[in-house]
C-alpha positions in Angstrom: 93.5 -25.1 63.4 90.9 -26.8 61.3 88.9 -23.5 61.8 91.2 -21.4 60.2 92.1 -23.5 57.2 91.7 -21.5 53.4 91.2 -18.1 55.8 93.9 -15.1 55.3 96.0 -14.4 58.1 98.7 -11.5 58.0 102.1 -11.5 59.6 104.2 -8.4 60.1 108.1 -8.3 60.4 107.9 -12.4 58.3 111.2 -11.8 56.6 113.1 -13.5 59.8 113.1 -14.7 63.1 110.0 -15.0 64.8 107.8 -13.5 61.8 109.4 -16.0 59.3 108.6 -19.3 61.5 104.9 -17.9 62.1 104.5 -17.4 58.5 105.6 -20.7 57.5 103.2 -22.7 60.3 100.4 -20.6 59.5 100.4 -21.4 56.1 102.0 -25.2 56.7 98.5 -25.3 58.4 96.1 -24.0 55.8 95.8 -20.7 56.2 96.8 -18.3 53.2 98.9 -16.5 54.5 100.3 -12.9 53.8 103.8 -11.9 55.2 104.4 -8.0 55.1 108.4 -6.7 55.3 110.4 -4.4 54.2 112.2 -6.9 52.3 110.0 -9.1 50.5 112.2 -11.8 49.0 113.6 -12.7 52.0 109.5 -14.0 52.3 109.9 -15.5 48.9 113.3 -17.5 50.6 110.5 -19.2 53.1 108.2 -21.3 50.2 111.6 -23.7 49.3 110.9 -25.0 53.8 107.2 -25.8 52.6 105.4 -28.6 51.1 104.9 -27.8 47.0 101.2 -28.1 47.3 101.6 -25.1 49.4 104.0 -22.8 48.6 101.4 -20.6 46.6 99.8 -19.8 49.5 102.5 -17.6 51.4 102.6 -14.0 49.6 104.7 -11.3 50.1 103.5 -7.9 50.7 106.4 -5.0 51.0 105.7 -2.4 54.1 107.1 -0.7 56.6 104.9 -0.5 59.6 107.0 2.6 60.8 104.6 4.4 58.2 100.7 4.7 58.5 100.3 5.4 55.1 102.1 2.1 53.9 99.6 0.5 56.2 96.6 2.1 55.1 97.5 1.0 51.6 98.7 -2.9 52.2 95.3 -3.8 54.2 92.9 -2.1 51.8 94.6 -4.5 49.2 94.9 -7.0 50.9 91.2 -6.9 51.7 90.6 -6.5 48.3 92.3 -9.1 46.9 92.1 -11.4 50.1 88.4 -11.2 50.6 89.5 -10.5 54.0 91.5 -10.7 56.9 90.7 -13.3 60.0 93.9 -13.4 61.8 96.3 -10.9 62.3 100.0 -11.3 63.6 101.4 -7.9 65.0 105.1 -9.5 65.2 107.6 -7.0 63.7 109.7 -5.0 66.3 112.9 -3.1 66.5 115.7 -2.3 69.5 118.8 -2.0 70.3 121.0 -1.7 73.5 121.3 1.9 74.8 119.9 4.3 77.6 117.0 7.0 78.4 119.8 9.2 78.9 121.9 8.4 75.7 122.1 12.5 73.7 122.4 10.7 70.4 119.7 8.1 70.7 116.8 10.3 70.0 115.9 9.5 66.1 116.5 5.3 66.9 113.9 6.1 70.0 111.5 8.0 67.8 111.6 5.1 65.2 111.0 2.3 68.5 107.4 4.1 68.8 106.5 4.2 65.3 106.8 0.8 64.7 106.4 -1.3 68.0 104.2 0.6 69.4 101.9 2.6 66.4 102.9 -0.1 64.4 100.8 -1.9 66.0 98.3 0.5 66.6 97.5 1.5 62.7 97.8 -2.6 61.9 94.8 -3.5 64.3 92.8 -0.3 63.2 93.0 -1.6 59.6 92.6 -5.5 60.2 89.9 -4.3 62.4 88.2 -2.4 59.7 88.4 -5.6 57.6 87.3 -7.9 59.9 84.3 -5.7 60.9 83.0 -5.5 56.8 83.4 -9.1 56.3 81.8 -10.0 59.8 83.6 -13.6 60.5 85.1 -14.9 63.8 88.6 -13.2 63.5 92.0 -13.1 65.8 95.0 -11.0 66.5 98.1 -11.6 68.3 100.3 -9.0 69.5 104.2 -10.4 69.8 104.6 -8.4 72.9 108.0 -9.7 75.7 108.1 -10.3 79.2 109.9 -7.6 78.9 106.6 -5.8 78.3 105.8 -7.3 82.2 109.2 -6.7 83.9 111.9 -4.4 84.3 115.3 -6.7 85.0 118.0 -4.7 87.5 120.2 -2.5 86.5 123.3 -5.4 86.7 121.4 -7.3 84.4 120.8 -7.7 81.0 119.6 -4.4 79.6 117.7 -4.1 76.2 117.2 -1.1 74.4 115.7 2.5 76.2 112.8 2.8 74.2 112.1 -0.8 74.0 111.1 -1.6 77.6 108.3 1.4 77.4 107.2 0.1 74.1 106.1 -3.4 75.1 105.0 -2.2 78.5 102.2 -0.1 75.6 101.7 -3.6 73.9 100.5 -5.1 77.2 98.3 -1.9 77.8 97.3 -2.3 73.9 96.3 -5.5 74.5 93.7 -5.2 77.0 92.2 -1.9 75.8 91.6 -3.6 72.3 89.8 -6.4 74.1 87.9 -4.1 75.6 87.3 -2.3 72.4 86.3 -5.6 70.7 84.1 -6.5 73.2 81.8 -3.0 72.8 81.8 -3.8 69.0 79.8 -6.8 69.2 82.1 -9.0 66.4 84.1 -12.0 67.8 87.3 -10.8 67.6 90.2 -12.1 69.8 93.1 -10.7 71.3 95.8 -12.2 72.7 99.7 -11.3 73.6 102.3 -13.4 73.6 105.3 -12.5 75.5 108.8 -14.8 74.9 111.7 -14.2 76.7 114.7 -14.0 75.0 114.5 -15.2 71.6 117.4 -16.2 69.3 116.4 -13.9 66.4 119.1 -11.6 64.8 117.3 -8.6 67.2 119.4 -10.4 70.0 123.0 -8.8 69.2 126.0 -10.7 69.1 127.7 -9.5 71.2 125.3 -10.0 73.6 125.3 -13.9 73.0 129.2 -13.8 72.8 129.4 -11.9 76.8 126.8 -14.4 77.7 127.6 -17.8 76.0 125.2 -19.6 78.3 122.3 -17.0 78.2 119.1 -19.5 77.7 117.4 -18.7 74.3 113.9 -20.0 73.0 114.0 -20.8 69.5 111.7 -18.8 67.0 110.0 -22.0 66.0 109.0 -22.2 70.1 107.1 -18.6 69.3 105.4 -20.1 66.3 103.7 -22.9 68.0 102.4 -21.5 70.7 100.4 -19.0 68.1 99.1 -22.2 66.6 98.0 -22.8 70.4 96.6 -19.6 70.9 94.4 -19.6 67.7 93.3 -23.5 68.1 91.0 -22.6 71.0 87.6 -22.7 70.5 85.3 -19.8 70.3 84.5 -19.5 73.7 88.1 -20.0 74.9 90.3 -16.1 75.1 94.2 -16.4 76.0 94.7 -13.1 76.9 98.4 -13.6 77.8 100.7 -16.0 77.3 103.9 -16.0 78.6 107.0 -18.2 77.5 110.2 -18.4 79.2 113.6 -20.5 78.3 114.2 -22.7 81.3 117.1 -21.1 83.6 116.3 -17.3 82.3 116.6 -15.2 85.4 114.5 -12.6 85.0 
């Protein structure tokens, strides 16, 4: 990580879970680091788990990725202020349990596209617009699923309708931005990393409570293997990564 240390990396959805402990090891290893959220003190919350000499390096940054124009407005600040952006962390997400066929699932489904999946979209266009100005070796990570690789039966656990389809797009995503990175000529990584199940609050309870023994990573798991995935050198691209809780059947 010694590459990356004093350079600005940008984590979305870093108010919990899997966003939260990404923030925290980013900046525990010497990145500033920006964490963007809806709610922005619960980013604040994260400086009391790091070292003193540190803590002035995580900053909170309010946005909802659901909206382009929020997006728009966060990176151009961000560049502007930052001098930059070298690594970018397309983590937040949204789902809940339901069907294709549910009649009053329509506006929850609409909102699953605007944020994991043009979330996403509008995020890279801007960190790309960034790291194409400033013209230094730069990374993003998309927090994609297995789900996003596999469909489990019908008998089996079942996430959200619109979620599936939505990281099936990340996995798409992420080799047509390599592709696109490629034809631009900067050295810009991509990479997606794709956990099973996670215990974040995204995982219902009552999901854990009908399956006591359902094997969970941890979001600290998730975290490490992004400082993994940005420790290689140069020449080195994980495209995919894939991390599953031992016993997870699916």
């Amino acid at each position: 990580m010694e590459q990356w240390k004093n350079r600005v990396a940008v984590v979305t959805g870093a108010s919990s879970g899997i966003g939260a402990s990404i923030a925290k090891e980013l900046t525990k290893s010497g990145m500033i680091t920006i964490g963007l959220a809806r709610r922005v003190e619960k980013i604040d919350e994260l400086k009391v788990d790091l070292p003193e000499n540190l803590q002035n390096n995580l900053h909170a940054v309010k946005c909802d990725v659901s909206k382009e124009d929020e997006i728009i407005a966060v990176f151009a600040e961000i560049d502007r202020k930052f001098n930059g952006i070298d690594v970018l962390i397309n983590n937040a997400g949204t789902g809940k349990f339901g069907g294709l066929l549910d009649k009053d699932n329509s506006s929850f489904m609409r909102h699953v596209i605007d944020t994991n999946i043009l979330g996403i979209v509008f995020c890279t266009r801007e960190a790309y617009k960034s790291m194409e100005k400033h013209g230094r070796n730069s990374h993003i990570i998309h927090i994609n699923s297995i789900l996003g690789h596999t469909i489990p039966p019908s008998d089996q656990l079942s996430p959200s309708s619109m979620y599936i389809p939505s990281k099936f797009a990340v996995t798409a995503m992420t080799e047509i931005h390599r592709q696109e990175f490629i034809r631009s000529k900067h050295h810009i990584k991509v990479t997606s990393v794709s956990p099973g199940y996670v215990k974040t609050p995204i995982v219902p309870q009552e999901l854990l409570e009908q399956y006591p023994d359902l094997p969970l990573l941890e979001p600290e798991d998730i975290a490490h293997s992004v400082l993994y995935v940005l420790g290689t050198p140069p020449h080195v691209q994980v495209h995919e990564l894939t991390i599953k809780p031992f016993g997870e059947t699916f």
